[in-house]
C-alpha positions as CSV (number, residue, x, y, z in Angstrom):
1,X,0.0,0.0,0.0
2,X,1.2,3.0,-1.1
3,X,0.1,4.6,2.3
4,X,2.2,3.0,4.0
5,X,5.4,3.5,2.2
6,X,4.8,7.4,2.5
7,X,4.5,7.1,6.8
8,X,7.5,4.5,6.7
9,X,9.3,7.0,4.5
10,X,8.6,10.4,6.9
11,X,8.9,8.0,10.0
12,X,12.8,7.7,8.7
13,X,13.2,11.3,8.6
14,X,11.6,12.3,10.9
15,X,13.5,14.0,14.3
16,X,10.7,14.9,16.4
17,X,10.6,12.2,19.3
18,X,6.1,13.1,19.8
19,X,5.8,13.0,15.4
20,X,7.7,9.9,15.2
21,X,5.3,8.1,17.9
22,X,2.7,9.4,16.2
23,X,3.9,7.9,12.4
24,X,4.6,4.6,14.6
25,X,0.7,4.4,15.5
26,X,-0.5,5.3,12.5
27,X,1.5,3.0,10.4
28,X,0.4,-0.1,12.9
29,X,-3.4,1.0,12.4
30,X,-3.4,1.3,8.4
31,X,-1.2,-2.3,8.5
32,X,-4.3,-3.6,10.8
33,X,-6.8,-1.8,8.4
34,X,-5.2,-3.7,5.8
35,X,-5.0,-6.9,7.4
36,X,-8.9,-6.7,8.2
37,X,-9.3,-5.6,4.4
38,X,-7.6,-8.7,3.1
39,X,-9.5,-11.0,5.5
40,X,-13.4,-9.8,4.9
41,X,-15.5,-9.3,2.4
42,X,-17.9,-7.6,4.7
43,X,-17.8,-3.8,4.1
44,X,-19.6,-3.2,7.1
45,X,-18.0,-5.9,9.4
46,X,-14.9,-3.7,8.0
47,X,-16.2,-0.2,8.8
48,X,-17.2,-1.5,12.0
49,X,-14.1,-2.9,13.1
50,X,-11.8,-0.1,11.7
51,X,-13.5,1.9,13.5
52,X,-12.2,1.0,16.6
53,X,-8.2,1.1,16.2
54,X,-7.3,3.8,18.7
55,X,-8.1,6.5,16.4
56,X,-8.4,8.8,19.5
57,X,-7.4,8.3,23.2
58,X,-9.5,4.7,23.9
59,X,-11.6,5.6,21.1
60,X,-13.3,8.0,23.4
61,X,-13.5,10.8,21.2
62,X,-13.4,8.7,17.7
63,X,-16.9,9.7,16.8
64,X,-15.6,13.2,16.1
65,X,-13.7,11.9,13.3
66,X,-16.6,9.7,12.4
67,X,-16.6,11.7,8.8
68,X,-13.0,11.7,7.5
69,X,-12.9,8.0,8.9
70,X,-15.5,6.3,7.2
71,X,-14.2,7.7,3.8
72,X,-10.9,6.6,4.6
73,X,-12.3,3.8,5.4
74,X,-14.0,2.7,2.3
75,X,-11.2,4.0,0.5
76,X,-8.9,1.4,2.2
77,X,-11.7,-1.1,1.5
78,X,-11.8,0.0,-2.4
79,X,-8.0,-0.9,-2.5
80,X,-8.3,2.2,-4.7
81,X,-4.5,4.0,-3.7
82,X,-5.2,7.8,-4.9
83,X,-8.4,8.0,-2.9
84,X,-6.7,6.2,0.0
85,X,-3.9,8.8,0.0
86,X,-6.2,11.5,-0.2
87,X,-9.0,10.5,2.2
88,X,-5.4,9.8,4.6
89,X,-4.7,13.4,4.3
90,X,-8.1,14.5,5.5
91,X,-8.7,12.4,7.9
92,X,-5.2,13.3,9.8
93,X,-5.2,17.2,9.5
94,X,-9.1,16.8,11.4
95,X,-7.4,14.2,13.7
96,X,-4.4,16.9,14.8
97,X,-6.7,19.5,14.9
98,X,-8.5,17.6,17.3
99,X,-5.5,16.7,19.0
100,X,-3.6,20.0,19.5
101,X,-7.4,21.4,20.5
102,X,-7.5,19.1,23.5
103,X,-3.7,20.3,24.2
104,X,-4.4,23.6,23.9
105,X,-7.2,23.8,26.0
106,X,-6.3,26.1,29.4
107,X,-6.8,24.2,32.0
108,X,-8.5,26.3,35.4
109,X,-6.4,27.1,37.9
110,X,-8.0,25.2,40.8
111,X,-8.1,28.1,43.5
112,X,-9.9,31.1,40.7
């Protein structure tokens, strides 16, 4: 999968300790994803199950992505390499924006 040769690729460069863990994940969900694509014929047994890779934290905030996911998801499905590059790309600038709003978030000083 072309997908994947593109994360292993920026994994290599990368220098950042936090982006490299990140590319790590990643690259172990889309080999699941395709593991589970090879194995069922089942779109929604597929959707279902993909679904629930650790997208977010414990999955706990998943549904937020629920969007960009899914069309990822049936692009990884398809087998179809453009559209799974470019759903990729959507679904991970929603997923950091997600994730740098929860980091970003102040956090109340408990005695205000």
């Amino acid at each position: 999968m072309r997908l994947l040769e593109v994360l292993e690729h920026l994994l290599a460069r990368e220098q950042s300790m936090f982006q490299a863990q990140l590319l790590r994940e990643d690259i172990a969900r889309v080999r699941k994803l395709q593991e589970l694509a090879r194995s069922t014929s089942d779109a929604a047994a597929f959707m279902k199950s993909g679904m629930r890779l650790g997208w977010t934290q414990g999955d706990s905030r998943t549904q937020e992505l629920r969007e960009p996911l899914e069309a990822f998801l049936q692009a990884v499905f398809s087998g179809d390499e453009d559209l799974i590059v470019q759903t990729w790309e959507v679904l991970h600038r929603v997923r950091m924006e997600r994730l740098v709003g929860c980091l970003s978030t102040p956090v109340p000083k408990p005695f205000d």
